[in-house]
C-alpha positions in Angstrom: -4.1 16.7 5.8 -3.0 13.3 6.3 -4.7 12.6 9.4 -8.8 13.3 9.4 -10.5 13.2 12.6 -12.8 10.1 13.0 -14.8 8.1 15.4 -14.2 4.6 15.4 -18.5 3.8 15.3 -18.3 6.1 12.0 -14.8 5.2 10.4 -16.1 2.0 8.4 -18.9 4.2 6.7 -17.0 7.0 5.9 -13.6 4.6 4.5 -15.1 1.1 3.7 -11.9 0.5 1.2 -9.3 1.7 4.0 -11.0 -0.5 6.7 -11.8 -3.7 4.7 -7.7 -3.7 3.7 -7.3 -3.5 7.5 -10.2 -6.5 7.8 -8.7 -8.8 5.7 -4.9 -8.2 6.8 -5.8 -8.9 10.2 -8.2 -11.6 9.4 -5.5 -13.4 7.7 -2.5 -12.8 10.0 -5.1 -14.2 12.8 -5.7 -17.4 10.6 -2.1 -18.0 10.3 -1.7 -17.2 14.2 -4.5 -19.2 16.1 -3.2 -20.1 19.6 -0.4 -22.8 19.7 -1.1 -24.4 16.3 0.7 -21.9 13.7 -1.2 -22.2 10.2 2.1 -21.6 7.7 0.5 -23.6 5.3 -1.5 -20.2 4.7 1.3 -17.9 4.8 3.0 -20.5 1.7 -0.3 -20.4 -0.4 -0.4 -16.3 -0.6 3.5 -15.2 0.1 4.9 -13.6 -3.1 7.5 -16.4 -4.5 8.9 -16.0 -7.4 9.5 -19.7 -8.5 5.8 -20.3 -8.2 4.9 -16.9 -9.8 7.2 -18.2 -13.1 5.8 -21.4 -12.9 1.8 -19.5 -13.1 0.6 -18.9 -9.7 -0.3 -14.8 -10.4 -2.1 -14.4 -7.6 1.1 -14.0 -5.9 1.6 -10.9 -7.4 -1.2 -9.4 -5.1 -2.1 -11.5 -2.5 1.3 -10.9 -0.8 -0.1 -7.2 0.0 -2.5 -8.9 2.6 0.0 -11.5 4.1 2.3 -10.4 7.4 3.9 -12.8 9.1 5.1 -10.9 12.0 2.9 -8.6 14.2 5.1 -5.7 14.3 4.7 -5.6 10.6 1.5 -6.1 10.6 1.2 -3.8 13.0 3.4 -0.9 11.2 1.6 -1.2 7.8 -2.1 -1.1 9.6 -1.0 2.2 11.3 0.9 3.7 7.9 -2.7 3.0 6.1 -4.6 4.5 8.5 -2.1 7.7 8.4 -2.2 7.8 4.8 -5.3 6.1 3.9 -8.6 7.7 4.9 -7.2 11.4 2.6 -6.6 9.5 -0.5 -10.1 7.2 0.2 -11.9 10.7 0.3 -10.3 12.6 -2.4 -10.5 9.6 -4.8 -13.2 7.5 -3.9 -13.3 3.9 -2.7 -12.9 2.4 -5.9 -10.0 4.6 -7.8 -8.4 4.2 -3.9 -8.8 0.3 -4.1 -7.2 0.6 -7.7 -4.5 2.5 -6.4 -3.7 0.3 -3.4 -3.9 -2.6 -5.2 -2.4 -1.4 -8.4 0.5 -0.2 -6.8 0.9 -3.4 -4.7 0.7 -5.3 -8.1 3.1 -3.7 -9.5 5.7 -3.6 -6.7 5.7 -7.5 -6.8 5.9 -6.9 -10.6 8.9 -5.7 -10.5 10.3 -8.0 -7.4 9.6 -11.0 -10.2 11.0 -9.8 -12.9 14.3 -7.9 -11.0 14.9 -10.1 -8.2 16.1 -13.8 -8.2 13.3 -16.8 -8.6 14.3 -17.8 -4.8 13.6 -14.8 -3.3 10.3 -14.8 -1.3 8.7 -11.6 -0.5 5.3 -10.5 2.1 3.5 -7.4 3.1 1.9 -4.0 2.2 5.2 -1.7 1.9 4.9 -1.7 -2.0 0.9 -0.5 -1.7 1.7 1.6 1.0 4.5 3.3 -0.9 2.2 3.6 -3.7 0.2 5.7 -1.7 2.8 8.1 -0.5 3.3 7.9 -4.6 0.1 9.5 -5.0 0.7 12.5 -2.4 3.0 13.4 -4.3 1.5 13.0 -7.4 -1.8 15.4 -5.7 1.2 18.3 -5.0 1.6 17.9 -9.2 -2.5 17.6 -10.2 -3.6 20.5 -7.3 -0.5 22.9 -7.3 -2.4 26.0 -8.1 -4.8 25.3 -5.5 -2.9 23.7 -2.7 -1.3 25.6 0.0 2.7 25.6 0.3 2.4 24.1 3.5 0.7 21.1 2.7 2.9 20.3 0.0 6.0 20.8 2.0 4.5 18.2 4.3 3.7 15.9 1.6 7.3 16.1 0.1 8.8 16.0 3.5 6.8 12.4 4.5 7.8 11.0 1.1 11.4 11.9 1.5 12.0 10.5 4.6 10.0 7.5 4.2 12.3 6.9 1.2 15.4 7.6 2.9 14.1 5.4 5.9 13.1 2.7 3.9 16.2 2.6 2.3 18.2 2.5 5.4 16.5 -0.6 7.0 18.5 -4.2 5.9 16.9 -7.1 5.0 13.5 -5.1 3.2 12.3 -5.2 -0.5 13.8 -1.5 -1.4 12.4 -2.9 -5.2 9.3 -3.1 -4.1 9.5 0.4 -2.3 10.5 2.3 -5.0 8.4 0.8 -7.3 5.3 1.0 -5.9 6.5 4.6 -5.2 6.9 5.3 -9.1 3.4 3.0 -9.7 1.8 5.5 -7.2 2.9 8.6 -8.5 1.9 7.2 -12.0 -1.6 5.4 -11.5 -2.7 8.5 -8.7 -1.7 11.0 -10.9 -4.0 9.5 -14.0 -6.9 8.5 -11.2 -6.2 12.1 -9.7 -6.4 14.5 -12.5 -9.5 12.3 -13.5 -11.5 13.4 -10.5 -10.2 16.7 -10.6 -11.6 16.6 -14.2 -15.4 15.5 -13.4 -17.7 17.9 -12.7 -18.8 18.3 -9.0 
């Protein structure tokens, strides 16, 4: 359920919102990366710091989602959207699934300005990607009659242990986590039961 089968000359057509997040994440970790001249003057314009955020530069509170500033992050997130990513892009659209990645994003760094202090300086896709694993869950809720018990022991099994693992590691934004966990569960169930509403 979480992984569909794909060819790489096909997967842009059938997920344009899944692989332009991947585009631009790696476009702009190669910016800030070109051979012996690191550009951190990149990584300081779009990192999410809560100083500037209070004194009015909102885009932080998204552009962070996009930002990486060490591969194996990079590379960590790019595989957890492709696990999770193409399922949700199908079920929902590209549109309601850009609205979900990015509204779930928005509103992890949301809550890392308003509950952490105006020093702390914050980068990457976990709160998005959390959001994501948010709406899983929130599919078990809006498809339960249909859904089979398998796939939504799967489901709650992933979310669990992502949350447990998450919150294990030292040094990571759990406020971002968990809230782009409770934004996902929130905005996917409204965008979910919407499409479940539509006619066919």
């Amino acid at each position: 359920m979480l992984i569909r089968p794909f060819r790489f000359s096909s997967f842009f057509l059938s997920y344009p919102a899944v692989s332009a997040i991947l585009l631009i994440q790696c476009m702009l970790f190669a910016a800030m990366r070109p051979p012996f001249f690191p550009n951190m003057k990149l990584f300081e314009a779009l990192s999410g710091v809560n100083l500037y955020i209070a004194q009015g530069e909102a885009w932080r509170l998204i552009s962070p989602v996009f930002v990486h500033i060490k591969f194996g992050h990079l590379l960590m997130n790019s595989f957890s959207l492709l696990l999770l990513g193409p399922y949700l892009e199908h079920a929902m659209g590209k549109w309601k699934f850009t609205l979900l990645y990015l509204g779930s994003g928005f509103f992890a760094n949301l809550a890392s300005f308003f509950l952490l202090p105006l020093t702390y300086n914050h980068a990457g896709a976990s709160g998005a990607l959390f959001g994501l694993i948010g709406a899983y869950v929130a599919l078990i809720h809006v498809f339960r009659e249909t859904m089979p018990k398998t796939s939504r022991q799967t489901i709650l099994s992933i979310a669990v242990i992502s949350v447990v693992m998450a919150m294990m590691q030292p040094g990571v934004n759990h406020t971002a986590h968990l809230s782009g966990l409770v934004a996902g569960m929130l905005l996917g169930g409204m965008l979910l039961k919407k499409k479940a509403q539509s006619p066919a």
